[in-house]
C-alpha positions in Angstrom: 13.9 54.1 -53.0 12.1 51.4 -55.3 15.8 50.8 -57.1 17.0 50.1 -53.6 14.3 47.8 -52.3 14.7 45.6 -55.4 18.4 45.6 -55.5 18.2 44.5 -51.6 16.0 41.7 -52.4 17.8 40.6 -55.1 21.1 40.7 -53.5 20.2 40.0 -50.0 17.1 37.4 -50.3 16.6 36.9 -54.0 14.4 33.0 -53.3 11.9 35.2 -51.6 11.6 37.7 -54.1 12.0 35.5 -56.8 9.0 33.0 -55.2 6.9 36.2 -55.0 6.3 36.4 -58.7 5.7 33.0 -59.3 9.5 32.0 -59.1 8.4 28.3 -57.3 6.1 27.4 -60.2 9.1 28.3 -62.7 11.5 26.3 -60.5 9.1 23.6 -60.4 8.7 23.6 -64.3 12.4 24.0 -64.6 12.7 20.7 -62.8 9.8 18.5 -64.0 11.9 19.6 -67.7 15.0 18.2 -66.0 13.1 14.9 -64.8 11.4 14.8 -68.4 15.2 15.1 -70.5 16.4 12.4 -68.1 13.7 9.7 -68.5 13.7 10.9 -71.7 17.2 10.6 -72.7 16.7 7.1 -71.0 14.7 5.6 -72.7 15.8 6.8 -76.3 19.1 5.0 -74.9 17.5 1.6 -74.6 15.5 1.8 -77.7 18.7 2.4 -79.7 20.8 -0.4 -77.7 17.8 -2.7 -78.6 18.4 -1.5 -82.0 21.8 -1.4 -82.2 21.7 -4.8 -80.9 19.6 -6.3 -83.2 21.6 -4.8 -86.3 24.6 -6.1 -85.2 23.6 -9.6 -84.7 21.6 -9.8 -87.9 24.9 -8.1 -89.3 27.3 -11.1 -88.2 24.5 -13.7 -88.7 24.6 -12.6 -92.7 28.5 -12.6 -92.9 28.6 -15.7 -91.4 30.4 -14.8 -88.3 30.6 -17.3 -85.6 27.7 -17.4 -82.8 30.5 -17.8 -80.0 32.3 -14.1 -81.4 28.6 -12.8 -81.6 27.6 -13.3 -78.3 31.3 -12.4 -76.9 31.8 -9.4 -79.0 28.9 -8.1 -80.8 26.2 -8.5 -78.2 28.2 -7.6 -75.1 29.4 -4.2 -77.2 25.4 -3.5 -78.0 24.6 -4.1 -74.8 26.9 -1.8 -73.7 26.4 0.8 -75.9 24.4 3.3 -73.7 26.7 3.3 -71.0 30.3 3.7 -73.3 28.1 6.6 -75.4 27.0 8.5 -72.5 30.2 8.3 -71.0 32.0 9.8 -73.6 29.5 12.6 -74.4 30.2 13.3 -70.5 33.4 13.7 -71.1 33.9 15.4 -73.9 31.7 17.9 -72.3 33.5 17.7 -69.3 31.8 16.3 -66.8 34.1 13.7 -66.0 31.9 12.9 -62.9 29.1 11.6 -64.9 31.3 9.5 -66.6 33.2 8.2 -63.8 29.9 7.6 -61.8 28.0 6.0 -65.1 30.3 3.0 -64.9 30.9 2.9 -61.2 27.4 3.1 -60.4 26.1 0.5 -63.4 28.8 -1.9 -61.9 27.1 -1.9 -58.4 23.5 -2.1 -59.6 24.5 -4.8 -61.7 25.2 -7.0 -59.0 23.1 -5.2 -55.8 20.4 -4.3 -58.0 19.5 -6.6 -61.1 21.3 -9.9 -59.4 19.1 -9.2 -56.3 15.8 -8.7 -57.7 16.9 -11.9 -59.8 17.6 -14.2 -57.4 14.5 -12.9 -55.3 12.1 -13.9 -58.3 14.5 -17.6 -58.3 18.0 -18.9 -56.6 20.7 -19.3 -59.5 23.2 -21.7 -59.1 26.4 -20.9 -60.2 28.7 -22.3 -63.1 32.3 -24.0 -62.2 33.1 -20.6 -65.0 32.6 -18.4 -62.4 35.4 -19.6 -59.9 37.6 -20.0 -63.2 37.1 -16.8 -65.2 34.3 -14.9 -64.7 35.0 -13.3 -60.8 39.0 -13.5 -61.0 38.6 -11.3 -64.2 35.9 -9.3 -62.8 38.5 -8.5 -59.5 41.5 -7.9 -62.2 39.5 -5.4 -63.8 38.1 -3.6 -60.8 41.6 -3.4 -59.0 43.4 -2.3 -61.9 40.4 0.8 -62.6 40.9 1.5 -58.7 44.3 1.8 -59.0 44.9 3.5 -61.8 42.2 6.4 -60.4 43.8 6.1 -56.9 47.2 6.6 -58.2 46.5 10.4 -59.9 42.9 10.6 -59.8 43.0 10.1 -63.3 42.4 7.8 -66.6 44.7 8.7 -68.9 45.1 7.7 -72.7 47.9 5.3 -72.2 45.9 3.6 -69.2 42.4 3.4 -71.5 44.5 1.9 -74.2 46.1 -1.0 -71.9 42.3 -1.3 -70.3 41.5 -2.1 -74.1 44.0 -4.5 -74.8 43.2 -6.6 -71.6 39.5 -6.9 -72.6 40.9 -7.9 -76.1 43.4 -10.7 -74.2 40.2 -12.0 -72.1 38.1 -12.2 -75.2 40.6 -14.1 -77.1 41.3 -16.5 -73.8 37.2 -16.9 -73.7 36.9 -17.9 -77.7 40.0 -20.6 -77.6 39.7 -21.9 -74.4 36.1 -22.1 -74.3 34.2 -22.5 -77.5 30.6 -21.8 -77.9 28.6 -21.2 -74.6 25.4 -21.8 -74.1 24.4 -18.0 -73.7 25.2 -17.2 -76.6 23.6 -19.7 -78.3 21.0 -18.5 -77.2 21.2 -15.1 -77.7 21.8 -15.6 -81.3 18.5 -17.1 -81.7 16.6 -14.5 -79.8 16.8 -12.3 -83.1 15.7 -12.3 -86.3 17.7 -12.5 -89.2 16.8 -8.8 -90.9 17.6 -8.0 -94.7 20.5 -5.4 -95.9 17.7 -2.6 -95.8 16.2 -3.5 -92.7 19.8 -4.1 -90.9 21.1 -0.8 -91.9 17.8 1.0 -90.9 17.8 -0.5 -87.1 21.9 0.7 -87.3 21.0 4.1 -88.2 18.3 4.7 -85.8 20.0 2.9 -82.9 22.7 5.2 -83.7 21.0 8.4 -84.1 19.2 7.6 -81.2 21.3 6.6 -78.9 23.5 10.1 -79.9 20.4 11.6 -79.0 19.3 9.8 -75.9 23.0 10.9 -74.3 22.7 14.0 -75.4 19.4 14.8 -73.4 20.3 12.4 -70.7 23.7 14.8 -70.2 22.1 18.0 -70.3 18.9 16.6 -67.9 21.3 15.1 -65.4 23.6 18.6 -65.0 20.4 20.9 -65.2 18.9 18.8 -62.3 22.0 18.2 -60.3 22.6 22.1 -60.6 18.7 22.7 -59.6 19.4 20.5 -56.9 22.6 21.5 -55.2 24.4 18.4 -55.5 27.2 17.4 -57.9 27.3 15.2 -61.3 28.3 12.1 -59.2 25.4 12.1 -57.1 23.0 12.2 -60.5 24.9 9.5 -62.7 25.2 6.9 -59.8 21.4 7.7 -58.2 19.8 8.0 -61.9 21.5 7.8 -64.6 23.4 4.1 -63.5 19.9 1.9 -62.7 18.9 3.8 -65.8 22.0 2.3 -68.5 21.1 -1.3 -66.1 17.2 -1.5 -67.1 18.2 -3.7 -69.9 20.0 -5.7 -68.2 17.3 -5.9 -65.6 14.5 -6.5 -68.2 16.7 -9.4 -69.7 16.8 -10.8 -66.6 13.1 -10.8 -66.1 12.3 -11.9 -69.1 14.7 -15.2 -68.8 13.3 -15.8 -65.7 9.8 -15.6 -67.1 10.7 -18.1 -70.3 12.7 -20.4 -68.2 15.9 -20.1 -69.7 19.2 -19.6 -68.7 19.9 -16.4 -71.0 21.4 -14.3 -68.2 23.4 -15.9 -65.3 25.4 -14.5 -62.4 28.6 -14.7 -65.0 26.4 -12.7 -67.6 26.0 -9.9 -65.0 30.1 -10.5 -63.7 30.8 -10.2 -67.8 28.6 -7.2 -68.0 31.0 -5.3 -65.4 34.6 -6.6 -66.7 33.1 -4.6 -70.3 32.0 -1.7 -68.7 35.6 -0.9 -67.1 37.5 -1.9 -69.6 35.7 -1.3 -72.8 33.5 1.7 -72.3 36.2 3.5 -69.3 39.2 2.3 -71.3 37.2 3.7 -75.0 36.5 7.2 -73.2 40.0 7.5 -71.4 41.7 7.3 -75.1 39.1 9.4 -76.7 39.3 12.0 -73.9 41.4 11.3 -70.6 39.3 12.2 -67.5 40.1 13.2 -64.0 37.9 12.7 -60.5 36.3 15.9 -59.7 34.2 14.2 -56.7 37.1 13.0 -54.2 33.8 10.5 -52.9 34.1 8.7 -56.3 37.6 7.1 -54.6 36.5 7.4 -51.2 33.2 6.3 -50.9 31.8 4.9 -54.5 34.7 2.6 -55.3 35.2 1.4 -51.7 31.7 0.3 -52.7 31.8 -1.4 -55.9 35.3 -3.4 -54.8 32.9 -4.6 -51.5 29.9 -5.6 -53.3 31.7 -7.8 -55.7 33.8 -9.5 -53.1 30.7 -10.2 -50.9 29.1 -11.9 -53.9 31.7 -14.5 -53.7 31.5 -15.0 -49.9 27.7 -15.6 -50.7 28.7 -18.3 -53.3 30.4 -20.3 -50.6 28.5 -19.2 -47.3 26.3 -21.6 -47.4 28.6 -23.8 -49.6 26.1 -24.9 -51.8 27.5 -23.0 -54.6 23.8 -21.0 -54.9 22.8 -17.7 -54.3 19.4 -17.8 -53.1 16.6 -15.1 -51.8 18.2 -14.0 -48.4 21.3 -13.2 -50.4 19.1 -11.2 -52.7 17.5 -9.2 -49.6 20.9 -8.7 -48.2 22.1 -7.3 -51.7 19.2 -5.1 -52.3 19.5 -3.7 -48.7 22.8 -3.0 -49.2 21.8 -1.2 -52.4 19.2 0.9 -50.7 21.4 1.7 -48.1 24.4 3.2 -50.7 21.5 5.3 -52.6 20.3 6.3 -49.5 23.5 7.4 -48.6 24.7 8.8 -51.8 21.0 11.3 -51.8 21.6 11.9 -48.3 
């Protein structure tokens, strides 16, 4: 008779039997653990991108390597790192989703997020590079990633590798047509120039720990998107995407507060073009990964294209060529409103 009772509640009710002997406080501590590996995994991902970064520049600054490839190459690649590393460790554990939704969902807090809370704190006015280079390119890169995912729901090898070689195109355009800019000026002299034995321990530990910070973030993110009954996507563009943007962000912030020009709208718009093409071309040819979350196409990438055409209807509506704090309400509203959404 006892056998039965338990194997009814087990198979017919099992919350209520499990909550009976304690199963809530478990569930609880199961979750806090997920919350914990995420913020975790977080923050050992900035850390080692500020590491990373700081090797690298003090890397090329020692072999002489121009300030305009620097700041083009070697900076935009650090800053990146956290987003390209976490979306390969997705994906070679197969959670495309996270990977997918990583980039997707960097891309629109990039501009909905960090550019709103930026131009909230000031207006920025915006550089004749933007109408030139910095949205056309931006636009390239986002239709061709929507249409190569639309096409077969999937980033193959071949696709990563031409994603890759158009980044490489851009970069090249960028250093002969345009010289040294004034970002990366001064970005190189942000950092310190370290010794061999200092530049090779900050490019070890950034390394190690940015292996590490995508490994916990990974495993945090599924454990609490299974704990919570939704997919991967919703985790990586919710959490895990304003997570990989808190540098960004923090730059931001920080410019703002010194009075310089370090990050601009085209810093932000340059930011994006990497992350499709470098870090979703990167993972594509190290392992090719398909949409598991049909809302990726549907919903998430509907969004990104919209956000970063209403940023240049903002430019000219008024046509003052600024972007001042009503467009960073509207932004951030709009950014509310898709997390909201996404949760809901």
């Amino acid at each position: 008779m006892f056998f039965e009772n338990s194997k009814y509640f087990i198979q017919k009710d099992f919350y209520i039997y499990f909550q009976s002997f304690g199963g809530s406080r478990i569930f609880a501590k199961i979750l806090n653990m997920a919350f914990i590996a995420i913020v975790l995994g977080l923050l050992l991902l900035i850390k080692g991108g500020d590491w990373l970064l700081k090797s690298s520049v003090s890397l090329s600054l020692n072999l002489s390597i121009p300030k305009a490839v620097i700041g083009m190459t070697v900076v935009s690649f650090a800053t990146s790192a956290p987003e390209l590393i976490v979306s390969v460790q997705s994906a070679l554990a197969g959670y495309s989703d996270i990977a997918f939704g990583n980039v997707v969902g960097s891309n629109i807090a990039n501009l909905a997020f960090v550019l709103a809370v930026t131009i909230l704190i000031t207006p920025i006015a915006v550089p004749k590079s933007f109408f030139k280079t910095d949205w056309p390119m931006m636009m390239l890169a986002t239709l061709l990633f929507i249409g190569m995912i639309a096409f077969d729901g999937m980033l193959s090898s071949v696709e990563g590798f031409i994603m890759v070689l158009i980044l490489i195109a851009f970069l090249y355009y960028l250093l002969k047509g345009q010289g040294v800019s004034e970002v990366t000026e001064i970005a190189s002299e942000e950092f310190e120039l370290l010794n061999s034995f200092q530049t090779m321990l900050y490019l070890i530990a950034g390394g190690f720990a940015l292996w590490l910070g995508s490994e916990t973030l990974v495993r945090g993110a599924v454990s609490l998107a299974s704990l919570m009954g939704v997919n991967e996507r919703v985790i990586s563009i919710s959490v895990i995407s304003v997570g990989t943007s808190i540098p960004e962000l923090s730059a931001s912030i920080t410019a703002i507060i010194r009075k310089e020009k370090a990050i601009s709208l085209g810093n932000l718009i340059g930011s994006n073009v990497f992350n499709i093409l470098a870090v979703m071309g990167i993972t594509s040819m190290i392992q090719p990964i398909g949409v598991q979350d049909p809302s990726l196409i549907s919903n998430d990438l509907v969004w990104m294209f919209a956000i970063s055409l209403l940023v240049l209807l903002m430019v000219f509506i008024p046509r003052d060529r600024r972007l001042n704090r009503f467009n960073g309400f509207v932004l951030l509203g709009l950014y509310l409103y898709f997390i909201y959404d996404i949760l809901g």
